[in-house]
C-alpha positions, 0 to 999 in steps of 0.5 A: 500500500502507497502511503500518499502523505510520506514521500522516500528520500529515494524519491527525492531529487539529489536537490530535494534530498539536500533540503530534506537532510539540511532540516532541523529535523532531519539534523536533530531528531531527538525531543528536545524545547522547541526553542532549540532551533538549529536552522541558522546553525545549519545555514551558516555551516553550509555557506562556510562549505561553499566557500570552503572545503572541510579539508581546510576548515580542519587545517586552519588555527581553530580547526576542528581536528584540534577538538577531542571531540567535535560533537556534543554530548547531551545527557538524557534522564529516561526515568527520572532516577539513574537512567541516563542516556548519552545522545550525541548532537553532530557537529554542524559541519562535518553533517553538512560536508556529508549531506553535500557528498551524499547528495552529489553522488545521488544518482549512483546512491538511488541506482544501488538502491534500485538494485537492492530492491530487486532481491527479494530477500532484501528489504530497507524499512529505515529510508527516511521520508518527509510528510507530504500533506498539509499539518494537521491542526487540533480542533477546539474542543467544545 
């Protein structure tokens, strides 16, 4: 059964699949506030790879290969007593020079899917997809 309102990311241009990847949501999918918005993070992080490469970025005197460790580690209580959890936030860059070599070898990365999906034996239920139909709004309540 097609689901109308999702559509896969191996149906998305290479151009869709980029904007799909640079989302907050799709950078940051864990709950948190909602006034953790990562939209100009991403932003600023892709127009510094337009006009540099991560090979520089990580050679200049504030590089990132000078960091132990690039990604930030938030910890998360599960049960209010002594479950805790570390989940890691990637580094904004680094993310966005991996979204910008996936999405430039899209065409090979959807032919090797296609491929995949000819072997019966072989079936991908974690592709990601994007919801297509208009937001749903919670009606009052008389």
């Amino acid at each position: 059964m097609i689901d109308k309102s999702r559509k896969s990311i191996l149906k998305m241009s290479s151009r869709e699949a980029k904007t799909f990847l640079l989302k907050p949501s799709s950078y940051v999918n864990i709950q948190l506030p909602r006034y953790f918005n990562f939209s100009a993070v991403i932003k600023k992080a892709d127009d510094l790879l337009d006009s540099h490469s991560l090979i520089e970025l990580s050679t200049s005197k504030t590089a990132l290969s000078q960091t132990t460790d690039v990604n930030y580690t938030l910890l998360m209580n599960k049960d209010g007593r002594y479950d805790w959890r570390p989940l890691s936030i990637v580094h904004p860059v680094p993310y966005v020079d991996l979204v910008n070599s996936i999405t430039s070898h899209w065409s090979t990365i959807i032919n090797r899917f296609s491929e995949f999906q000819n072997d019966e034996r072989i079936q991908c239920i974690s592709v990601p997809v994007e919801s297509v139909g208009k937001k749903m709004t919670k009606q009052k309540q008389s």
